[in-house]
N, C-alpha and C positions, 0 to 999 in steps of 0.2 A: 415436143422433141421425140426421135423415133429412135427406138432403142434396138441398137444394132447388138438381135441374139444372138448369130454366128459368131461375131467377136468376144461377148459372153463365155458362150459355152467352150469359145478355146482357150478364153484367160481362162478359167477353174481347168479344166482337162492340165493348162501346163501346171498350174500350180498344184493339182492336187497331188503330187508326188512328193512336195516340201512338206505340204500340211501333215500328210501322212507320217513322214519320218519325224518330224518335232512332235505332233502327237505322239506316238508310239514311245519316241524316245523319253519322255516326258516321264509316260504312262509306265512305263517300265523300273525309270526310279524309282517312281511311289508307291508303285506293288511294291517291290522291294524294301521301301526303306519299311512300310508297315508293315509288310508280314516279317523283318527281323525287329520289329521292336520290343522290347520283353515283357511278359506278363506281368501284371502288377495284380496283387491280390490284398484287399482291405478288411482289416479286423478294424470292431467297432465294439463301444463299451457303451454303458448309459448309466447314469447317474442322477440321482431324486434329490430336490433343493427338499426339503422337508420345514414343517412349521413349526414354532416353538412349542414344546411339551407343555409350557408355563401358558398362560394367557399374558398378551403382553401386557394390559392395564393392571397384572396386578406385578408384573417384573421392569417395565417401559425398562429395558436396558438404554444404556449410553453408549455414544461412540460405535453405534451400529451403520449398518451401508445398506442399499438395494442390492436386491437378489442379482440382478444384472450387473450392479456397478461388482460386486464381488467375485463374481464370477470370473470377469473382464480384469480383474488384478490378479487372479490365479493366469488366466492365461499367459498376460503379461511375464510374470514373475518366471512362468516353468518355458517361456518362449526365448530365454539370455541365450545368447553366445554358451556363456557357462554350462547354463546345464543341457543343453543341446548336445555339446562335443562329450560331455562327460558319459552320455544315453549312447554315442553313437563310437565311445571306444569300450562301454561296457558289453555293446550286442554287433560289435566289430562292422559297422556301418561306414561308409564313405566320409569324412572329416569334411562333408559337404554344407555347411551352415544353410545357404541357402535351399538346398535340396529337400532338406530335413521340413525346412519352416514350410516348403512347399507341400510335401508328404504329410506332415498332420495338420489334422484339420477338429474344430471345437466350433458346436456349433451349440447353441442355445434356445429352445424353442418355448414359448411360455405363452400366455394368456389370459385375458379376464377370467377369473374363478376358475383356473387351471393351475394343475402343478407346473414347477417349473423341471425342464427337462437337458440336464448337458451329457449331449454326444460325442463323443472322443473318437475319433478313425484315426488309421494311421497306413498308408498303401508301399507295400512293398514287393520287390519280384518273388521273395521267398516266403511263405503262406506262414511261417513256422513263428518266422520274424517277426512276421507283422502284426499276431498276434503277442507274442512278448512284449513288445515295444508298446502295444495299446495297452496293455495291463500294466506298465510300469509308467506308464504316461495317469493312467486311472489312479494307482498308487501315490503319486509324486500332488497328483491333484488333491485326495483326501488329505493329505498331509499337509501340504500346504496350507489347506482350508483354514483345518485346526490349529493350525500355528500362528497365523494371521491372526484369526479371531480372540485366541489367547493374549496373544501380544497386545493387541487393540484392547479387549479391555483390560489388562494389566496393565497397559500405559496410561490409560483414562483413570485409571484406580489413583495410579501415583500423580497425575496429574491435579487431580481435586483432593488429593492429602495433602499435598504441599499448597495448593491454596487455598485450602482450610485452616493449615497452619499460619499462615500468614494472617488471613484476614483475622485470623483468632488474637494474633497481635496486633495489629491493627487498631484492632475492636479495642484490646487491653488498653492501648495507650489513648484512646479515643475516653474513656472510659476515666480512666485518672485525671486527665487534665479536664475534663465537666467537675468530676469533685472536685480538684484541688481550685478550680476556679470556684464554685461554690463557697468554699469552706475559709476562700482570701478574701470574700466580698458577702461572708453571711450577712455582712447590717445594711447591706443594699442591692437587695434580688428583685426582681421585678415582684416577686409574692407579697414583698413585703409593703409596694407602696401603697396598699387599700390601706392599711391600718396607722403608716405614717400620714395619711391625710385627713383619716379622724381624728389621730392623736394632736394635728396638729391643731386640729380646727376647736376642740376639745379645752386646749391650751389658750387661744385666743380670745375664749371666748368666755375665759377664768379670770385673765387679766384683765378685760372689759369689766367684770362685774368686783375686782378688787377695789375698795377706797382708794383716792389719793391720799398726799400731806395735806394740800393746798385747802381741800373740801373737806376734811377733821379739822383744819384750826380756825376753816372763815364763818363760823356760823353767826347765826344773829344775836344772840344770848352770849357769846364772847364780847362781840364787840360790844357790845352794851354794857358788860359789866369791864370794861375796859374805859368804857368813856364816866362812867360813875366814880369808877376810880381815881382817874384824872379829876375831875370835877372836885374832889374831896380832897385831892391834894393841892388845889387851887386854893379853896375854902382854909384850907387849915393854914396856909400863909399869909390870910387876912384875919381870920377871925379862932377864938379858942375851941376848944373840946365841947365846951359847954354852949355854945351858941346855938340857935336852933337850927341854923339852916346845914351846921355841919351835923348835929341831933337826925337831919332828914335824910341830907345824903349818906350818913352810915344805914340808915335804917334800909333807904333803898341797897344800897351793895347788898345787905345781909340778903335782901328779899330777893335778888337779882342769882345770889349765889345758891339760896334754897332752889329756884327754878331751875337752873343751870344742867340740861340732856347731860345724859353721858353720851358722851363721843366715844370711839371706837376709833383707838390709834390705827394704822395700815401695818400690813405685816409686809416688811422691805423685805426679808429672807426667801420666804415665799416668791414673792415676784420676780428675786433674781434668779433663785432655780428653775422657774416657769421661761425666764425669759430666755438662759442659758437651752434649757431642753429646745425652746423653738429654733433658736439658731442650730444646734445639730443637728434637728428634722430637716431643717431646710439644706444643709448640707448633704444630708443621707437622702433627701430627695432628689438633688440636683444630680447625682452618680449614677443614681438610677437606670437613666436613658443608656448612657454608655456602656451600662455594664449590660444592659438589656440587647441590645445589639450585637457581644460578644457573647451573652452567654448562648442565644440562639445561633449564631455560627458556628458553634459546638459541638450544641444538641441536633444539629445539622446534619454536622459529618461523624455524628454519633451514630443517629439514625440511619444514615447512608449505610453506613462499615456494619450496622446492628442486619441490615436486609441482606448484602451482600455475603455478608458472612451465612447468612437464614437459606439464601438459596444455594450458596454452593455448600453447604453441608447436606443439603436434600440431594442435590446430584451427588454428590460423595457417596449417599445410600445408595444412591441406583445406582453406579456405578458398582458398588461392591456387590449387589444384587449382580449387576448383568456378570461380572467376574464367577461369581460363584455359577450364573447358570449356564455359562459355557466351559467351566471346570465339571462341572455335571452331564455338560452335553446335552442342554434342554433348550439351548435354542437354537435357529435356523442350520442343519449341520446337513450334508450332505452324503447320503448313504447312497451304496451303490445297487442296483439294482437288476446290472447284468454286466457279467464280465466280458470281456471278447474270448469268441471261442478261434479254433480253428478253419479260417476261411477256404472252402471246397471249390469256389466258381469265382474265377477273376473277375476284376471291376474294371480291367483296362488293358490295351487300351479299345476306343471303341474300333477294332478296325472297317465294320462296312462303313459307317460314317467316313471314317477317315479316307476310307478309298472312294467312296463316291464326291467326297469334296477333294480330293486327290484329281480326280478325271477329271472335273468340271474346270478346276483352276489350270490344267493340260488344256485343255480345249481352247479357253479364253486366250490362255498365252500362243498357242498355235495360232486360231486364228489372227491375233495381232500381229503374228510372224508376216502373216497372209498381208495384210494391209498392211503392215510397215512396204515390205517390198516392191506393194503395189504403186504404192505414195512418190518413192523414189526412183520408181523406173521411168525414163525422161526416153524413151526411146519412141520414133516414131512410127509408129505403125499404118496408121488409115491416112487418109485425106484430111479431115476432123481436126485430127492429132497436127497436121502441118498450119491446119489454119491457125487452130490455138494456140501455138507454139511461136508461128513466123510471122500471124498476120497476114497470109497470103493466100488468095481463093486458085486453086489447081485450076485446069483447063481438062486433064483429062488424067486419067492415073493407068500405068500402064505396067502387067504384073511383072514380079519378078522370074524370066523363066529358066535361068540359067541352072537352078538347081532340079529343076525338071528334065531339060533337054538330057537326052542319052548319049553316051558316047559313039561315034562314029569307027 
């Protein structure tokens, strides 16, 4: 395709007259609006997170936060609606909330084995201001700090007394109902069943070696002078006193009687109080199990209430510790380390930046002026322009010359 220059160089020639005035015009807002936009001049503070005075292993305070997360709740806290409007009717500032939030700035810079470091700016057109307003913003920050951190552990203090005291009752009635269950069930503790199972075996094994009745009066020497005796009393219904053979049977008895063991009656008293005490063992052993099972459910939640109670009264300590070491001011506190002074040399805004990106955003927008109008001018100009447009190949193009001819 042959690129027709003539036609070129007089599209640009006619347009560069628009280009120029939408440029220029462009160009001339944005000097202007930059060079009246006002000076803004920023004071800045800085402020040292500091480490604890104490070593922590021998104060581990409670209810403590990271350096960061702390920081970021001052910010928060001094960032309200509230205290915004209240800073900007004290140093007679615009009733701007958002303007305000935009105007200061906190920024936090920190590191592995580095202090940590918070910068407080605050930009305004009047140099006077801006630093008062950094300094009362530095101020509002310390304060805050220490107000937080008091609060925090003073609430942690009260937190763990009150459940100290509790668990301390707790404990108490955990503590009474083990004894009072003891002291309802002393004759069947589980301690007790090794000695009821000797005593009982003790017992049975008394009764085994007691005599019967049965075995004192069956012996052999009874009965035989049992049956002598009969025999004799047979005899003496047949025959007298004097006859011999009742002469033999008395002699025998007599002999039967000299021979005669002593026996050893059974002692019945004895055996019923032995028998009596086993029945009670066996009762006091049979409790056993159930009271064994309740007494350890108990000593359970004895033991539970006995730890819980053990470990919140250690944080309780540390607690009152960390209390006392930021009543002291010996832990993490934030001292300030340079105030804002009076700022000399404006921070803003940047004007050559702004005017260089000023021209170039003119330029872009000009030239699109340039192609916009290009796009939609449908006018016919060459030969080309008719094919493209009508579909129709010309035969010959013949110029326009009436705006040439001269008048006659």
């Amino acid at each position: 395709m042959r690129i027709d220059i003539p036609y070129l160089r007089w599209k640009v020639l006619q347009r560069v007259p628009v280009f120029v005035i939408a440029f220029g015009l462009l160009a001339a807002c944005i000097l202007w609006g930059v060079t009246t936009l006002p000076t803004a001049y920023s004071a800045q503070s800085r402020i040292l997170v500091e480490s604890y005075g104490i070593p922590k292993d021998l104060s581990a305070p409670e209810g403590t936060t990271g350096r960061s997360e702390q920081l970021e709740v001052i910010e928060h806290r001094l960032m309200t609606r509230t205290t915004l409007m209240e800073l900007a009717d004290e140093y007679g500032l615009k009733p701007d909330f958002i303007g305000l939030r935009e105007a200061i700035t906190f920024k936090t810079s920190t590191g592995r084995d580095s202090a940590t470091i918070l910068t407080i700016s605050y930009r305004h057109e009047d140099p006077t201001i801006a630093m008062a307003v950094t300094n009362a913003l530095t101020d509002l920050v310390l304060s805050e700090n220490t107000r937080i951190r008091t609060e925090r552990a003073e609430e942690t203090l009260g937190f763990f007394r009150a459940e100290v005291a509790a668990l301390k009752a707790e404990l108490g009635e955990r503590t009474q109902a083990l004894a009072k269950f003891k002291t309802d069930h002393a004759d069947a503790l589980p301690e007790n069943l090794p000695h009821y199972m000797e005593r009982r075996s003790k017992i049975q094994d008394r009764l085994l070696a007691l005599p019967t009745e049965e075995t004192a009066t069956a012996s052999a020497a009874q009965h035989k002078l049992a049956q002598l005796q009969q025999d004799l009393s047979d005899a003496l219904a047949l025959y007298t006193l004097k006859h011999p053979k009742v002469h033999l049977l008395q002699a025998q008895i007599d002999t039967a009687i000299a021979n005669q063991p002593v026996v050893i009656s059974p002692d019945l008293s004895e055996r019923k109080t032995l028998e009596d005490e086993l029945v009670q063992l066996s009762m006091l052993i049979k409790r056993i199990p159930a009271n064994a099972i309740t007494l350890s459910a108990l000593e359970r939640d004895h033991d539970l209430a006995a730890k819980q109670y053990q470990t919140t009264a250690t944080r309780l300590s540390q607690a009152a510790t960390s209390e006392r070491i930021e009543m002291l001011s010996k832990g993490d506190r934030l001292t300030l380390v340079e105030a804002a002074v009076l700022p000399n040399i404006p921070t803003g805004p940047k004007r050559i930046i702004l005017i260089a990106g000023g021209l170039l955003g003119a330029l872009i927008i000009a030239a699109s002026l340039i192609f916009w109008l290009e796009k939609s001018d449908r006018t016919i100009r060459r030969p080309i322009d008719l094919s493209n447009g009508l579909g129709l190949t010309p035969f010959a193009v013949l110029p326009d010359l009436g705006r040439a001819r001269a008048p006659i």
